[in-house]
C-alpha positions as CSV (number, residue, x, y, z in Angstrom):
1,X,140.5,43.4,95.0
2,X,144.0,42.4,95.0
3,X,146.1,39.8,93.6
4,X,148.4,38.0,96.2
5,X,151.2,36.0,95.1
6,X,151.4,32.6,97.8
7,X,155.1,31.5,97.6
8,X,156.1,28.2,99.4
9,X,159.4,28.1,100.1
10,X,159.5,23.8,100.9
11,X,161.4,22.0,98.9
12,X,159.5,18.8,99.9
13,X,155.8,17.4,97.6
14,X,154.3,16.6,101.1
15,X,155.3,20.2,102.2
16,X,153.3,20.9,105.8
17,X,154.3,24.7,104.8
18,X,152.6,24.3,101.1
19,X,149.1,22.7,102.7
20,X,149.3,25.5,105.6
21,X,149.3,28.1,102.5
22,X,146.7,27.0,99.9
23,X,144.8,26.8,103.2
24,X,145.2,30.2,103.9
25,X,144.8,31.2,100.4
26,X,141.5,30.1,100.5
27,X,140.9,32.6,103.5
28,X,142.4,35.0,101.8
29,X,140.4,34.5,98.6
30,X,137.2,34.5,100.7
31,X,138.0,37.9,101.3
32,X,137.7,39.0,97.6
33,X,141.3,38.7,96.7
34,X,143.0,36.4,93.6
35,X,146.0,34.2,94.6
36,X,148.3,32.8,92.2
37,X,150.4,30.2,94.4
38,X,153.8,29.6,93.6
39,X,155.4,26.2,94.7
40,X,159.4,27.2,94.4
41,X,160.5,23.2,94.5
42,X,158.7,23.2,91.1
43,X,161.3,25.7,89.5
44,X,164.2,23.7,87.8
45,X,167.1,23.4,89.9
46,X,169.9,24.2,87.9
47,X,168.2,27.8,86.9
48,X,168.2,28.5,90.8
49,X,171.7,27.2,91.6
50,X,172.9,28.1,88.2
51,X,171.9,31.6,88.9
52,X,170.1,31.6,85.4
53,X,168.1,35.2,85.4
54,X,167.4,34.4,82.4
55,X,165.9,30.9,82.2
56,X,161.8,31.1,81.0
57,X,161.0,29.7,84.8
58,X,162.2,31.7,86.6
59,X,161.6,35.3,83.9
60,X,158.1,34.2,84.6
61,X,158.3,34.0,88.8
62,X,159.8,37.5,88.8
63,X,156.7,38.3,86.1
64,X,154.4,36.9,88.7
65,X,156.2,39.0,91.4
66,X,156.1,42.0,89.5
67,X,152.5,41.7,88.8
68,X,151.1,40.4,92.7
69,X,150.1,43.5,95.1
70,X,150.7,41.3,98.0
71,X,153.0,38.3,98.6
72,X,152.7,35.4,101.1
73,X,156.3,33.5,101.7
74,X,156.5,30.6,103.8
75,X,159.1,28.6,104.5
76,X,160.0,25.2,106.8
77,X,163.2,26.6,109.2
78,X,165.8,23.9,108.7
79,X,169.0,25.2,111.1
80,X,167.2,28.2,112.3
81,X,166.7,30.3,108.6
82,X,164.6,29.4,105.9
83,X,165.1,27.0,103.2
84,X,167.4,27.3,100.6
85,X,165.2,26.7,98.0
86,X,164.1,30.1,99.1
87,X,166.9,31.7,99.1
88,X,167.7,30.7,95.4
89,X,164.8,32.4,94.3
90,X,165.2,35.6,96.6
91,X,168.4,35.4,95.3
92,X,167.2,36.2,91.9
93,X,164.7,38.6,91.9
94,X,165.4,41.8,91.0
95,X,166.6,44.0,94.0
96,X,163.2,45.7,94.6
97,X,161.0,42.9,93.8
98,X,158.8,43.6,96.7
99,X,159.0,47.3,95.9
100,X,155.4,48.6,97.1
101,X,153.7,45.3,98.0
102,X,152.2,43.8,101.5
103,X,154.1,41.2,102.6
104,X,153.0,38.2,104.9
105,X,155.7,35.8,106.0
106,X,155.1,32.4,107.5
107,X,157.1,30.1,108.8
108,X,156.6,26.1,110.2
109,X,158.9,24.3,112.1
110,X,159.6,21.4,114.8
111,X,160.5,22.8,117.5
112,X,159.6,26.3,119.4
113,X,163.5,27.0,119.6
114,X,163.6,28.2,115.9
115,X,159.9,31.1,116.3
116,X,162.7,34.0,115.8
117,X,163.6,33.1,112.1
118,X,160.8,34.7,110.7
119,X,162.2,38.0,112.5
120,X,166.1,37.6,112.4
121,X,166.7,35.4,108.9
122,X,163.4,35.6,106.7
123,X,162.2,39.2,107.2
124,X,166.1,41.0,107.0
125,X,165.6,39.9,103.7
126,X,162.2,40.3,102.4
127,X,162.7,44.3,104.2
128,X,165.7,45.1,102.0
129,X,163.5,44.1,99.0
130,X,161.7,47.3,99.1
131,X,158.4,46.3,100.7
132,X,155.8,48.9,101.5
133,X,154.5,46.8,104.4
134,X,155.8,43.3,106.2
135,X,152.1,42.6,108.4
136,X,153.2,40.3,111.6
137,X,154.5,37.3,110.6
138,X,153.5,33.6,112.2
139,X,155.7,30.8,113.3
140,X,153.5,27.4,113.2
141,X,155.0,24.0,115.3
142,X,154.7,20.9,113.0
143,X,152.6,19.5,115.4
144,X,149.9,21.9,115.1
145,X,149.5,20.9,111.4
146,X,147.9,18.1,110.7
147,X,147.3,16.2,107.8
148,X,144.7,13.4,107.1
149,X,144.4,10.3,104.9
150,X,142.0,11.6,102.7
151,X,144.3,15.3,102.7
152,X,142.6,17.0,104.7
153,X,144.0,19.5,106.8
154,X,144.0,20.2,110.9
155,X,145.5,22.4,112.2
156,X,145.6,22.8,116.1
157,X,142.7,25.5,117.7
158,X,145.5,28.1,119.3
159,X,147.2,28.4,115.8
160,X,144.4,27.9,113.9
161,X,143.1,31.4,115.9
162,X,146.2,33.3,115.4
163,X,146.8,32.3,111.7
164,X,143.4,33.8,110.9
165,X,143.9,36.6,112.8
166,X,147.3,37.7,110.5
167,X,145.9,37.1,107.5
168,X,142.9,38.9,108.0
169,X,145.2,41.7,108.9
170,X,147.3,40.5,105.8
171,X,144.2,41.3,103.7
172,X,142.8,44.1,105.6
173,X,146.4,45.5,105.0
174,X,146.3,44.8,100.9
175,X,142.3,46.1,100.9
176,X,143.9,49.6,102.3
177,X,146.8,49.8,99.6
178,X,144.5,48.6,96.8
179,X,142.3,51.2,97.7
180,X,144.5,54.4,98.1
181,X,146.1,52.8,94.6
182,X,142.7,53.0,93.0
183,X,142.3,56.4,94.2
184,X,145.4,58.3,94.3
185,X,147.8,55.9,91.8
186,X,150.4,55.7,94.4
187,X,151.3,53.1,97.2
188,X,151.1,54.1,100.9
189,X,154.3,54.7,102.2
190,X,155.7,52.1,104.5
């Protein structure tokens, strides 16, 4: 069993991208693995602008970090990269935070024009971090995520399909490297 850390990179409450992760946390936990989900919006914003490495919230993200054998990061793409709330936090973790860890990143968005920002603005980023392994990422249109009055959540057949497909491979992924850890007490190499 690993733990997976679920980071959503919205800075809005009603966050599409948030619902589309506890979602797939639930998957994810189905498969025998703990998820500790991590809403970055709810850090305080003058530690993330203020750069404050040292402020309690955010000492205890880079704990939480530090402690996960996989992360999930999703992000909305506002002007084709992911949010800046995301970046403030990237921005302060430690250099290697991923250092070792699976790595799942997701990414929602209006329009079909901005599918390439998991691959040329999120996972630059998330790769110089040290992972041991980025799985395939998934872009998912607005529109295929629907939410209903009583909060329940829809999301369209086609990327309802692929989404379980990469985080089954997300988990089969962290089931692999929990395994050879168990074993051998070192990480597969990326």
């Amino acid at each position: 069993m690993a733990t997976v850390l679920s980071v959503s990179g919205s800075p809005s409450a009603t966050s599409r991208t948030a619902r589309l992760l506890r979602h797939l946390d639930e998957r994810i936990i189905a498969q025998g693995h703990d998820v500790i989900p991590l809403e970055v919006r709810t850090l305080p914003a003058e530690a993330l602008l203020g750069a404050d490495f040292g402020h309690p919230a955010i000492v205890r993200a880079t704990a939480l970090f530090k402690q996960a054998d996989g992360v999930v990061i999703g992000t909305p793409v506002y002007k084709a990269a992911y949010s800046g709330v995301l970046k403030s936090l990237l921005d302060l973790l430690p250099q290697y935070a991923l250092a070792g860890k699976t790595v799942l990143p997701l990414a929602t968005g209006g329009t079909t024009a901005h599918v390439l920002a998991i691959d040329y603005a999120l996972r630059p980023v998330l790769a110089s971090m040290g992972p041991a392994h980025i799985t395939p990422g998934w872009f998912t249109l607005d529109k295929d995520i629907t939410v209903g009055e009583d909060g329940t959540l829809t999301i369209a057949p086609g990327s309802a399909e692929a989404l379980a497909q990469i985080t089954d491979q997300f988990a089969a992924a962290l089931g692999g490297r929990t395994t050879l850890l168990a074993a051998t007490g070192r990480a597969p190499r990326p």
